[in-house]
C-alpha positions, 0 to 999 in steps of 0.5 A: 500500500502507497504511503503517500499523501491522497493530496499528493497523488492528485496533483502528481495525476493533474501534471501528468502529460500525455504522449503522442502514442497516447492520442494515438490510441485514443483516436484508434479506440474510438475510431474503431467504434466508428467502424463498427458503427458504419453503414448500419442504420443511425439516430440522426439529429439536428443541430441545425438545418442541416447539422447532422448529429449522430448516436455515434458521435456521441458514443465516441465521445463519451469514450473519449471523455471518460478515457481522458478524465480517467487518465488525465483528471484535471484537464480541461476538454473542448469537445464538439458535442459537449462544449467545454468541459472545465479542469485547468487551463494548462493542460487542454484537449481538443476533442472531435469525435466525428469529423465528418458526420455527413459523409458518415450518415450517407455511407461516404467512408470518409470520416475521422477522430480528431484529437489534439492536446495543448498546454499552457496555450500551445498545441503540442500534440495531434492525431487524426484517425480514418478508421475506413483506411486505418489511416493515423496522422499525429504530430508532435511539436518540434518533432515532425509529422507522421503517417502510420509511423511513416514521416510524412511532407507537405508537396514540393507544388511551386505553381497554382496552375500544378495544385490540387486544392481543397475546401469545405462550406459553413453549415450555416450563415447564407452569405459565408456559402456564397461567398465561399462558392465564388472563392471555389470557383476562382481557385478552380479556374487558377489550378488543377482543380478544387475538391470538397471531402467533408472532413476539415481533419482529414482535408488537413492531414492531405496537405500535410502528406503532399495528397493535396497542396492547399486548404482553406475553409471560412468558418470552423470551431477549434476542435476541427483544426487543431489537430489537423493544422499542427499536423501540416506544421510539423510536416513543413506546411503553413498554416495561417487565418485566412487573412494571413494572421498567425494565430489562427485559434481564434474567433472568428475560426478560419484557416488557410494552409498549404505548402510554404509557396502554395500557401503565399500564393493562395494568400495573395489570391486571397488579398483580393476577394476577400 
């Protein structure tokens, strides 16, 4: 039996730090449900006009929560169902249990786990699991980007004209879609084309692993891009708001990312339709 002091244990528990290897197998856990969940009949919500909400996404991220809580007591957790969960301000998890629930309602096997954990304000971890390609993106600050364990880059695409972009659309707000189709249909017309996946993690991962050159997208929530954007940082991409600033984690959530020249060149684009 351990003689020491209860009050000890637990602040020895809050300072506890989770490992890169640790979101991993968060993200593979819960991915996993999500796999055993797919293509069967689903509970489908509303959170808004077309806002899907699934049972699923709330199993995985119960699972998330209650394995977070467990392992980490203390921390705080931002999670996309449940909203902010209190704990300290140092240690903090981003957590997206179903990146991609509309593609997951249809059968569309595109979807992930996202999870990201940052301290003291910093992202400093990330994992994004695509359970229909056992597909695992992770990152740790200052120490590269991964696929699978493989190290992964960004493309080496110079020229607009040689990329492969891609985007995603708001769930609300009529003029941001507008808008948003106009930026689709310049961008088509300046590079190989623009495709829209429906999955703001995985969009992200594509252009940290070269699949992709450049993302943007005009409305998100902290928990879709954490992960995902630290993943293209540490893969040697750029990863700013849409009007270039650097800190990109905060309201109003936008992104723009890419390789260092597709990056600076989308940015410029960007200078004048915005």
């Amino acid at each position: 039996m351990s003689s020491t002091p209860a009050h000890l244990i637990n602040i020895r528990w809050l300072k506890m730090t989770p490992s890169r290897s640790d979101l991993i197998e968060l993200a593979r856990k819960a991915g996993s449900l999500l796999r055993e969940g797919y293509g069967k009949q689903h509970a489908i919500d509303h959170k808004g006009r077309i806002d899907l909400v699934t049972e699923m996404d709330r199993k995985s991220e119960a699972f998330l929560i209650q394995e977070i809580q467990a392992k980490f007591p203390g921390h705080s957790i931002y999670s996309e169902e449940s909203g902010r969960l209190s704990g300290q301000d140092h240690s903090c998890w981003y957590i997206d249990p179903l990146d991609g629930t509309t593609n997951y309602a249809h059968n569309i096997p595109f979807f992930t786990v996202s999870i990201a954990y940052a301290e003291a304000g910093e992202m400093r971890l990330g994992a994004v699991y695509d359970p229909m390609r056992d597909e695992c993106f992770s990152a740790e600050r200052g120490k590269g980007a991964w696929l699978n364990e493989n190290p992964i880059r960004v493309s080496k695409t110079n020229e607009m004209l040689d990329s492969l972009l891609v985007t995603g659309f708001p769930y609300e707000g009529e003029s941001l879609r507008s808008l948003n189709l106009k930026n689709f249909a310049h961008f088509t017309n300046l590079s190989q084309g623009v495709r829209r996946l429906g999955s703001a993690a995985l969009d992200l991962c594509y252009v940290a692993s070269g699949r992709v050159d450049g993302y943007w997208e005009l409305s998100l929530r902290a928990y879709d891009l954490a992960a995902g954007a630290l993943i293209v940082e540490e893969a040697g991409g750029v990863v700013t708001s849409i009007r270039g600033e650097a800190d990109y984690l905060k309201m109003p959530f936008s992104i723009l990312a890419g390789n260092p020249t597709i990056h600076r060149l989308m940015l410029a684009e960007f200078q004048h339709l915005l």
